[in-house]
N, C-alpha and C positions, 0 to 999 in steps of 0.2 A: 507578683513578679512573673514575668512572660517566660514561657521556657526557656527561649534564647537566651536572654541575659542571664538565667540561672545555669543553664548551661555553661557560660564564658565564667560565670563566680565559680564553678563547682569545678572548673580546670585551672582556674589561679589558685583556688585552695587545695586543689591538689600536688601543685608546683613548689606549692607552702607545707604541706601537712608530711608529704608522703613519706620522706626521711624517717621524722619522727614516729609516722605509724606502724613501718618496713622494722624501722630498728626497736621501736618497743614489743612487736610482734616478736620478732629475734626471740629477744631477752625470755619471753612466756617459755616458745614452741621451740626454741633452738635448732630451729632449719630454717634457714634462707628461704628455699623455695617454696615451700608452706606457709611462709612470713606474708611472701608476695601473692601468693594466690589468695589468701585472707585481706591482704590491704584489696586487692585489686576485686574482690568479690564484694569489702562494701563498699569500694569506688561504683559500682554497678548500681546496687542499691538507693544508694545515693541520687545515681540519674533517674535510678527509677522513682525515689518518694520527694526529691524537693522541688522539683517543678511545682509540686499541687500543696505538698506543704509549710513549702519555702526553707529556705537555708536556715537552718540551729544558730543559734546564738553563739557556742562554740562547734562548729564544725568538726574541728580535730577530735575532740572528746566524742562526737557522736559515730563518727568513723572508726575511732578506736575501739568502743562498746559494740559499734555492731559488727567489727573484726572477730572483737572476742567473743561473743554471741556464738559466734559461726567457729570457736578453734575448740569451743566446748562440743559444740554439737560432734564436731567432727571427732574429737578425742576420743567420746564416747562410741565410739563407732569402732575402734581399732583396738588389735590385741594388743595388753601390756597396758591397758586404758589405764587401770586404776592410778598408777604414782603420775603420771601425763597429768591425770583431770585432777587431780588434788593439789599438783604443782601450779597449774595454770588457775585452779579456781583458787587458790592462796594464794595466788603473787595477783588475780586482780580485785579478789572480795564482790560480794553479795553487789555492793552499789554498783561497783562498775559494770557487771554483767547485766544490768537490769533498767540502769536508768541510763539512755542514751543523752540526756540534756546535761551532763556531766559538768564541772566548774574546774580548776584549774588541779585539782589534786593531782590527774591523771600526769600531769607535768612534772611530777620529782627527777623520775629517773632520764628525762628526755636530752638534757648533756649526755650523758653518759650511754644513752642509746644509739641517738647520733653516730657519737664520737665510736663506736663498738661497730655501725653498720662501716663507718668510714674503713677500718681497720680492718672488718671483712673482705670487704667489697676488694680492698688495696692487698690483699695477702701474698707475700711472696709468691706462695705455692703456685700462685694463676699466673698463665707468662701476660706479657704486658698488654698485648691489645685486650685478653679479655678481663684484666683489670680495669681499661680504662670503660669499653664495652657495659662492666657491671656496675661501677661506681653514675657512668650516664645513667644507670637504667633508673638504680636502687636510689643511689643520693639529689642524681638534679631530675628522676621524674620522668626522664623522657620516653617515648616510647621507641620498639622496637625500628621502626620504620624511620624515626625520627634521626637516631644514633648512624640507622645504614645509610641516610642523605646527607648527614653531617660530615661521612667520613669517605661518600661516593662507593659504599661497597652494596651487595646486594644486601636486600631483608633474609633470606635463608641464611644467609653465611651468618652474620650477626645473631639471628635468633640459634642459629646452633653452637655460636660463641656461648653466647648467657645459659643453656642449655646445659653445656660441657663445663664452666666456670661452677655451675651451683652444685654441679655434680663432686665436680673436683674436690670446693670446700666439704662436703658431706662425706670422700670419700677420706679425705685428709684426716678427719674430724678435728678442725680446726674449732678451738674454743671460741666463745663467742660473751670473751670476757677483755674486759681494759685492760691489757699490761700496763706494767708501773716501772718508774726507773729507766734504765736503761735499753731493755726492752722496749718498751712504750716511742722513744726516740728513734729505733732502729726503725719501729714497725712505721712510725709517722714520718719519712722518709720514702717508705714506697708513697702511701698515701700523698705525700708532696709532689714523687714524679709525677703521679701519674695525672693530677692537677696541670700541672705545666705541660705535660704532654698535650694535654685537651687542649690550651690555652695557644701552643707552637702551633698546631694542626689550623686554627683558627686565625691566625697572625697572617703565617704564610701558607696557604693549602697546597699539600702537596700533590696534587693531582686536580685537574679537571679546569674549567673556564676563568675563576672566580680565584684572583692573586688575595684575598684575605675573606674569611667567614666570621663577622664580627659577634654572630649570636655565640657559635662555640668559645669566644673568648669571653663575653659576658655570664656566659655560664661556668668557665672556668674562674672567674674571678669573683662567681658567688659562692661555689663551693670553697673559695681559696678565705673570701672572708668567716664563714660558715666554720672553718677551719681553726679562723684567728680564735675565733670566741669560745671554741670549745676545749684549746689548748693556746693558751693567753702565753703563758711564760714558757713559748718553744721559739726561739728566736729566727731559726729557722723557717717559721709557718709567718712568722713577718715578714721577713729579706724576701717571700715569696712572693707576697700580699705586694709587697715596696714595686718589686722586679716585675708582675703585672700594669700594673698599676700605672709605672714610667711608660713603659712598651706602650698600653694599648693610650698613654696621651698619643701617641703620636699617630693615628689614624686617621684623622682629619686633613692630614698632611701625606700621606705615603704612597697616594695614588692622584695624575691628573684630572682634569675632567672629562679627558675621556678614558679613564681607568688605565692609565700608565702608571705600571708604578715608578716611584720616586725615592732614589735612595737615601740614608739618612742626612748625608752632609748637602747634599742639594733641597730638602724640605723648606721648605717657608714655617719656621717656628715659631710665628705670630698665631698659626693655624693649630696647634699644640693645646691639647687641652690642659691648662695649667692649672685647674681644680682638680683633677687626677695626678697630675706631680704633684702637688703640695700634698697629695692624700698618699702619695707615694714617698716620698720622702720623711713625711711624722712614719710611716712604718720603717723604714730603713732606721730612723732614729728610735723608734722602740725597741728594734732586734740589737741595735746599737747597747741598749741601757741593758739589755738581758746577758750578754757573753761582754769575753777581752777578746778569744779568735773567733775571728768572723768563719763562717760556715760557708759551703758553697754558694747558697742562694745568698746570703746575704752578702757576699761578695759582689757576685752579676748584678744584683741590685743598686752596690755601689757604683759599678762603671755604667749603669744606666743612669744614677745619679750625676751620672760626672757629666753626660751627654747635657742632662734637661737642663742641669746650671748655667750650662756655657748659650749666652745671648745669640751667639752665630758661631755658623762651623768653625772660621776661625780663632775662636775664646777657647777651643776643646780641651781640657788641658790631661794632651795624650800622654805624658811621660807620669801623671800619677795614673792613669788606665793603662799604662806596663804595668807601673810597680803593682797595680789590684791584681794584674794576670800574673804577674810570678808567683805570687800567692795562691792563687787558686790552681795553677798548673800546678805548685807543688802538692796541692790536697790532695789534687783531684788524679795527677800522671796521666793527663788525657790527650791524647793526638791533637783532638780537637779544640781544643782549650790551645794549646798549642799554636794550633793555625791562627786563632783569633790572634791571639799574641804577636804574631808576626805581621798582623794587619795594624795594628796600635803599633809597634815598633816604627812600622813604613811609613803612618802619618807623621812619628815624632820624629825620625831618625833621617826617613827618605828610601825610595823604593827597593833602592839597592840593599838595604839595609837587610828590609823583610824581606825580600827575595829570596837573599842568601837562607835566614830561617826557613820561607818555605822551602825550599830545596833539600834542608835537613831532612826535613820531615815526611817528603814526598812519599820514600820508600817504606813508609810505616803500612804495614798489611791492612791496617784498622782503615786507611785515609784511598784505597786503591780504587772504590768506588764510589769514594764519600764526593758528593757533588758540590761542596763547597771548595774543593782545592783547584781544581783547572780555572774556575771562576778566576778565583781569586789570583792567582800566579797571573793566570791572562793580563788581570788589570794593573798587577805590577810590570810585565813587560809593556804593557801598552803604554805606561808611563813613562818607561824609559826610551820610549822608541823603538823597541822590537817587537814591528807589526804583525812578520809572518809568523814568529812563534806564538804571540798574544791570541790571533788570529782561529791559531790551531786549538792553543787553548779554549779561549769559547766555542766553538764548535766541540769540542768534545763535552763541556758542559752542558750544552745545547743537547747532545746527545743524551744526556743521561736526566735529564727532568719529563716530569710528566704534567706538569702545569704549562698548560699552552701559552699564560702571559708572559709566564720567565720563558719558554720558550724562544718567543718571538721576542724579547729583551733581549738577550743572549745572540740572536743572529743577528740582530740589530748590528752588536757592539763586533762580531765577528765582520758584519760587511765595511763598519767604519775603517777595518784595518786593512782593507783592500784584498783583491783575490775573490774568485768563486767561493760561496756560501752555499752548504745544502741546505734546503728548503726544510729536508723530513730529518728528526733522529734516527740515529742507526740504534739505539738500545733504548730500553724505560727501567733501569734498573734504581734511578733515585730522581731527586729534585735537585735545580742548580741552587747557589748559593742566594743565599738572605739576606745577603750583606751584613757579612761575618761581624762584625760591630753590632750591626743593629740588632742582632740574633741573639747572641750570648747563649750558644747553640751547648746544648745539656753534655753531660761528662759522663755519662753512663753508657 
């Protein structure tokens, strides 16, 4: 095999392995960042000896032994050695440390490895970008560089994220065991956000040229599945799987061809991938078979359900996508959740209707810079006929996004209303709205 092509195998199985090598490394050495410096040291190895001796039979298992190879050597090396090396050389036996061509034994504990990096990586304790930051790094593989293009920020700031995050867990000393029970639920709820986080950043980017990033949603929806299989009966880790799954059918459809996007009730739903609804919908209907109350996600995954059933915008049937959001407004007591609600109220009800609701809710401290509300109010005056305040509204929308396509969307909709349009934003304090429907924009 030519080095290129073992090269491009020795990065797909890295893409494949790495999880499991980062989180069985954990489980040995119980530090994170020594986890990663051992996977990523025989990641090295690896470029160096399979060019000439080609790729192992099981790769994972050859990686794993020559990780631990390397967590012996090092153990031996530091004070306090001796419980270290008799912990690590007992939890991997003679074989593993010795025979790189390893058969599948090395696999018992790899559920529950996984599922243990998942649970690190998502810790409360880390605030949220450098959860999501560490779960790119540690769960989907990617590198440093990779996470800072995905997300338009610099590679220092990012690498002094993951930096500061591993420190954080070590200084925490966060166990690096599976809670059970009710714990276990709390803790796989960050791990949920922070999935959909990846997955929203991806949908609709909130910064920079590019109105959707479809790798960071495929990447969220590997981890999301990744997710399903290792906690089967969390209903929740389904509604999530579902609520992916609907959203990203609708890519095919969300943007012209010349990269306009297109909101959801105007889409051509012929273009709708309906192998990912269907694969969306058996998940809604498994979270279904798991609870009687539907949970957050699996709520949003219903009224994303409700969207993909209906043949054309006009089939929608908005008044059961109230009755979802009364429900999940009460779970959840979210401004936001809120606002959507007043946007399913205005399709079922009539502009005036949602109007009035958003007007409620304007003055809520949470919604003063939240870029989905001028949006959205605009488009209910503009329905009614009140150009110049619709007007004002988009413009102030306009103002506050940092995605140049919603940008230029947004002046668009401000010059249809007549009256001088600024050309620049006066702030970049957020993004404009996603079309609060097609968002099912999170309650946290």
């Amino acid at each position: 095999m030519s080095e290129s092509p073992t090269r491009d195998a020795i990065s797909a199985i890295w893409r494949i392995e790495s999880a499991r090598l980062i989180g069985g490394l954990v489980r040995f050495v119980r530090d994170v960042d020594l986890a990663e410096d051992l996977a990523q040291d025989a990641l090295l190895r690896a470029l160096q000896a399979w060019p000439t001796t080609g790729v192992p039979g099981n790769p994972g298992a050859w990686l794993m032994a020559t990780a631990k190879h390397r967590a012996v050597d090092l153990l031996r090396r530091r004070t306090m050695l001796d419980r270290k090396r008799d912990e690590v050389e007992r939890s991997t036996g003679a074989q593993e440390l010795f025979d790189p061509d390893l058969d599948a034994t090395l696999d018992d504990h790899v559920g529950d490895d996984v599922l243990r990096l998942m649970l690190t990586a998502c810790h409360p304790v880390l605030a949220r970008e450098s959860r999501v930051a560490l779960t790119l790094r540690l769960i989907g593989g990617l590198t440093t560089a990779e996470i800072a293009r995905a997300f338009l920020q610099p590679e220092p700031t990012v690498a002094q994220r993951l930096v500061r995050a591993k420190r954080t867990l070590t200084e925490a000393r966060v166990p690096f065991d599976v809670p059970r029970g009710d714990e276990l639920s709390h803790r796989l709820e960050s791990v949920i956000e922070v999935i959909y986080l990846v997955f929203n950043e991806g949908y609709t980017a909130t910064s920079g040229d590019d109105w959707m990033r479809p790798a960071l949603c495929d990447e969220a929806m590997r981890l999301g599945r990744m997710l399903a299989a290792l906690a089967p009966h969390e209903p929740e880790v389904h509604g999530l799987i579902a609520l992916m799954e609907i959203q990203a059918s609708r890519f095919g459809a969300r943007t012209s061809p010349s990269g306009q996007p297109i909101t959801l009730l105007e889409q051509n739903r012929a273009r709708w991938d309906h192998m990912l609804i269907r694969r969306g919908l058996a998940a809604l209907d498994r979270a279904d078979r798991l609870t009687a109350p539907r949970g957050p996600y699996v709520l949003q995954a219903a009224i994303a359900a409700c969207h993909a059933r209906a043949r054309t915008a006009d089939e929608t049937d908005w008044l059961r996508i109230v009755a979802l959001y009364d429900a999940l407004a009460e779970l959840t007591q979210s401004p936001i959740v809120a606002l959507n609600r007043a946007v399913a109220v205005a399709m079922a009800l009539g502009p005036s209707a949602g109007l009035v609701l958003v007007d409620e809710i304007a003055a809520d401290p949470a919604l003063r810079d939240y870029q989905h509300l001028p949006s959205v109010r605009g488009d209910l005056l503009f329905k009614l006929g009140r150009f110049d305040e619709a007007r004002r509204e988009f413009e102030r929308a306009a103002s506050l996004t940092r995605n140049l396509t919603e940008r230029r969307l947004l002046l668009e909709r401000a010059a249809s209303c007549g009256g001088p349009v600024p050309t620049t934003p006066t702030s970049n304090l957020a993004t404009e709205t996603r079309d609060a429907i097609d968002r099912h924009a999170q309650s946290r």
